[in-house]
N, C-alpha and C positions, 0 to 999 in steps of 0.2 A: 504493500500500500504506500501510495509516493504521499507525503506529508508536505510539498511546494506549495504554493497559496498563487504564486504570480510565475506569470510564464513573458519571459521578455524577449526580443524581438534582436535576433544575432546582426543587429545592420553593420555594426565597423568591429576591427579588433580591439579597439578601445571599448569599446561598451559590451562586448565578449568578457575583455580583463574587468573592470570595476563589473559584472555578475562574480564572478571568481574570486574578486579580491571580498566583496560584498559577504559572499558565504563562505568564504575564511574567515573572515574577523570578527561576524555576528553568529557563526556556526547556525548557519541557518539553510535549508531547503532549495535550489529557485529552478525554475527550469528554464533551459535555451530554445526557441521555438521555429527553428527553420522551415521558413514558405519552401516550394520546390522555387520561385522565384530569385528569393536569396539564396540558396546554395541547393543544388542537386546531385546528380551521380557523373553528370557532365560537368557544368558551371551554373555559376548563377553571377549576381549585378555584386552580392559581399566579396568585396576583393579580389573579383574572377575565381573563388575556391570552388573545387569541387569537395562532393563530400568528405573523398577520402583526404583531401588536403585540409578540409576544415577539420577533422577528426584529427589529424597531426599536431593544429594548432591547439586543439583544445589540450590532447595527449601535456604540451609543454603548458599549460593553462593549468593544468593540475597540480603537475611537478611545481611549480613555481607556490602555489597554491593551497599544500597539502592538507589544510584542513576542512576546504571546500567541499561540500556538499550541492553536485549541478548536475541535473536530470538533462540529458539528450534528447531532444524532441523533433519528430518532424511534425509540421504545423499540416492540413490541408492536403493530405497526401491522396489526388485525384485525378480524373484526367480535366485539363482544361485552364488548370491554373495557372500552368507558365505556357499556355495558347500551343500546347500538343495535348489532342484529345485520346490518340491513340493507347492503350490500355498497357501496350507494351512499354510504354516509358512509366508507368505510373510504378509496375512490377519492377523495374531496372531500379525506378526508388527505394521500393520496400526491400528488395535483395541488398543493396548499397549501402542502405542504413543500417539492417540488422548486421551487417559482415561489419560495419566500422562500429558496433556495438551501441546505438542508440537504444534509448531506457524505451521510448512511447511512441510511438504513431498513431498521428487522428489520422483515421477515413471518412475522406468524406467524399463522394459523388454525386455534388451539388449539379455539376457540369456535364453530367454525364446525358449525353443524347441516345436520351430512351425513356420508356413507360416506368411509372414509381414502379412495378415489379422487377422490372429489371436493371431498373436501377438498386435494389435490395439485392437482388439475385448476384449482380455484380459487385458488392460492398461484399456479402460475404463470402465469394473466393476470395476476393482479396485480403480481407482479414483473416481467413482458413491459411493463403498463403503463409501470411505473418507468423503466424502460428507451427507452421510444417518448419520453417528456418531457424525462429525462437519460440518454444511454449509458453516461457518466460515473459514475454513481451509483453506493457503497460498498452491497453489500447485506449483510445478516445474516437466516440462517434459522435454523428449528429451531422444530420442531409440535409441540411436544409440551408439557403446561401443569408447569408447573414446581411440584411439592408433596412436592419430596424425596426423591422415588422416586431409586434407585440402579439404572442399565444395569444387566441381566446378561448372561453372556456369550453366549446367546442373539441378541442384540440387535447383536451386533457386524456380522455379515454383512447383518441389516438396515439398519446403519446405513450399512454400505458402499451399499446400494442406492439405501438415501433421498438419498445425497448425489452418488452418481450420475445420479441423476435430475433433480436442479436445475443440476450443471455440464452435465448437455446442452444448456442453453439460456442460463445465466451462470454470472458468473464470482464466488459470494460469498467475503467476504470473513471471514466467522466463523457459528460453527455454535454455538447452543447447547448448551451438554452439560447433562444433569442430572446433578451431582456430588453429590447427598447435599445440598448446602447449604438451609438452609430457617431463614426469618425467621420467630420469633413472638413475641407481647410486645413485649419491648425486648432481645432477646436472640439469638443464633444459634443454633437448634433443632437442627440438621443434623447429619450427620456425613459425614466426605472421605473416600472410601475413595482411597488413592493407588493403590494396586499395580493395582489397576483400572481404575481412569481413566487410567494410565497408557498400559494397552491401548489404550485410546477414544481414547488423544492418539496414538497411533501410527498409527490409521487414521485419523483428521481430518489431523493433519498427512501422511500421503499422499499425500493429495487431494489435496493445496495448500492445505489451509483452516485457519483458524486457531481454534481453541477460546475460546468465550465461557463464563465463568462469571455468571450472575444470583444472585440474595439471596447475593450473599458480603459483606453487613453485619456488623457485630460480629465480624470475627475478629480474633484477637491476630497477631502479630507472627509467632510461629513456626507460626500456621496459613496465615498468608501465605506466608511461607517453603517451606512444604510443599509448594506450587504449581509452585514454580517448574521451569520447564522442561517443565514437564505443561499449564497453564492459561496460555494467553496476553492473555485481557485480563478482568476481574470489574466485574461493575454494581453500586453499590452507592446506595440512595436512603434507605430508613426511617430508617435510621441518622443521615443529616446533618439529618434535618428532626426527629425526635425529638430531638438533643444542641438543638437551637434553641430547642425547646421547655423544655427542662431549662433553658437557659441564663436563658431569659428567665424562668423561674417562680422561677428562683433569686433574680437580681435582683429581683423584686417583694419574695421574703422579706427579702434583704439590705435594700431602700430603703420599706420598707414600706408596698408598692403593693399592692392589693386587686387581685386577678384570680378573685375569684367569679362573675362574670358570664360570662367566657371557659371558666373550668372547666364550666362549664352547659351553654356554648353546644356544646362538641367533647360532652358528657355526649350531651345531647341529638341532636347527629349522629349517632350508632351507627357512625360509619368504621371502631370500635376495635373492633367485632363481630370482624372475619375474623381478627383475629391475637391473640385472647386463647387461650393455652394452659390454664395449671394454674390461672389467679387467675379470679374471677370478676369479673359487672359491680357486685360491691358495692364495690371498689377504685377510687371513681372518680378519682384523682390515679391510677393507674396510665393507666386508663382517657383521661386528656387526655393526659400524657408519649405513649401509643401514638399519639394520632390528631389531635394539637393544630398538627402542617403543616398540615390541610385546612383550616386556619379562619384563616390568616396574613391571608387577603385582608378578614377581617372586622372591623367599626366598635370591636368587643367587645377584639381583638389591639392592632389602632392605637393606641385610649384608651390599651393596659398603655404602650406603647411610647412615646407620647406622654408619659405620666408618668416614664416610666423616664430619660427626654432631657434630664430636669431636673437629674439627676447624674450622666450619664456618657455618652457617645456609646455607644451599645447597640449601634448599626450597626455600628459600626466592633468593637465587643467580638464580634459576633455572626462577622464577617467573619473576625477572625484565629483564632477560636476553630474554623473549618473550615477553615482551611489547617492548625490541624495533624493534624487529620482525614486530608485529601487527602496530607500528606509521610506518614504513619502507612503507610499503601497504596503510595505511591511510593515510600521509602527500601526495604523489604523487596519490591517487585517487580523494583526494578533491582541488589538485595545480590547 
């Protein structure tokens, strides 16, 4: 039984080490939550790693580390999510993962183009797969694409059924709920309904299952609070790689470093499309702040950073500046 409460979002190596250094010094729990977009069995946009190179990283993460306490995750693990639908890349992930020793894998076949039967039908070979490679393995479900939508109570006896249906053949460990929460901008779009979700935590936890929150980015302290004893663990990623972004573009103002070239490059990406709500794309400094993680691994990032090294360890500024991120979520999930 994994004891994590927050699942964070591997966007740079710097916010990999402060997770590491975080559950070293407070000997505390956290999981790492890899999209197949950020890191897969090929590559992904974190640092151009692939898995097995991220897994090396993490390997000296640990050694450095040694009292660290950090669950391996893959986030999302379906077809569709990094825009290949075909079924053979989603299996190349689950083999990849379990061989570089990852703790958990969510399934999910939100994407998957086909009927809800077949869409189950194909969720659990694929979780059957997980299982033929690791018996062992932490699973996480929940099919349903995550856009804010709030359960009604309709959906209750359904849910009872969906999650009947997957303990007939394992034993997962968290369910994802759609709680209202919803990432946009730079901001928490959403809204929690408690008295409701309360219900939802009464028939997950049931089962035996433990309730997963996704996009709980951006909440303050007492929307954490409001959780408790309803939500037992929240993934949180836009958020840590946006404040990086903010940090570093800060720093360039502070030391007066030129980051026009990086501002162009995230410009020019369009990553910042899916999460513009009220602003448009003529904000392009909002515009980089929303989608300026995807381009860490870039010549255009290093140069700022590079320059940035000339007055102040940035790594290290960058580093502490997400452990208080990570206590921000931990202090009020364990109050």
């Amino acid at each position: 039984m994994m004891k994590a409460k927050q699942g964070i979002g591997p966007m740079s190596p710097e916010i990999i080490e402060a997770v590491y250094r975080y559950s070293h010094f407070h000997r505390t729990e956290l999981m790492l939550i890899a999209s197949k977009n950020q890191i897969d069995h090929k590559k992904g946009y974190v640092n151009n790693w692939s898995t097995q190179e991220y897994a090396e990283f993490l390997k000296g993460m640990k050694e450095k580390y040694k009292n660290s306490n950090v669950k391996i995750c893959r986030d999302h693990c379906g077809p569709g999510f990094n825009g290949i639908d075909e079924l053979s890349d989603v299996y190349s992930t689950i083999e990849t993962d379990i061989k570089n020793a990852f703790d958990l894998i969510h399934i999910d076949f939100c994407h998957f183009k086909g009927s809800k039967e077949e869409m189950f039908a194909e969720s659990k070979k694929a979780i059957e797969y997980c299982l033929k490679l690791n018996p062992n393995i932490h699973l996480e479900i929940g099919t349903d694409e995550n856009i804010g939508a709030k359960f009604s109570i309709n959906d209750l006896s359904a849910l009872g059924e969906e999650i009947d249906f997957f303990k007939s053949f394992c034993k997962p460990e968290f369910y994802v709920v759609q709680t209202g929460s919803l990432v946009r901008e730079i901001n928490q779009a959403g809204a929690f309904n408690k008295d409701f979700i309360a219900k939802v935590s009464e028939v997950i936890h049931g089962k035996g299952l433990k309730i997963k929150e996704h996009n709980a980015d951006y909440l303050t302290g007492e929307e954490i609070a409001e959780r408790k004893g309803i939500v037992d663990a929240m993934n949180i990623a836009p958020q840590y790689g946006v404040i990086q972004t903010q940090l570093i573009l800060t720093k360039c103002l502070q030391y007066g470093v030129r980051f026009d070239n990086f501002l162009e490059l995230v410009y020019k990406g369009g990553k910042w499309k899916k999460w513009l709500e009220k602003n448009t794309e003529v904000n392009k400094h909002l515009c980089c702040m929303i989608a300026g993680h995807y381009h860490f691994a870039s010549p255009e990032y290093k140069k700022i950073v590079q320059e940035l090294e000339k007055y102040e360890d940035v790594n290290e500024t960058i580093i502490n500046a997400m452990m208080e991120v990570i206590g921000h979520y931990e202090k009020f999930k364990s109050s």
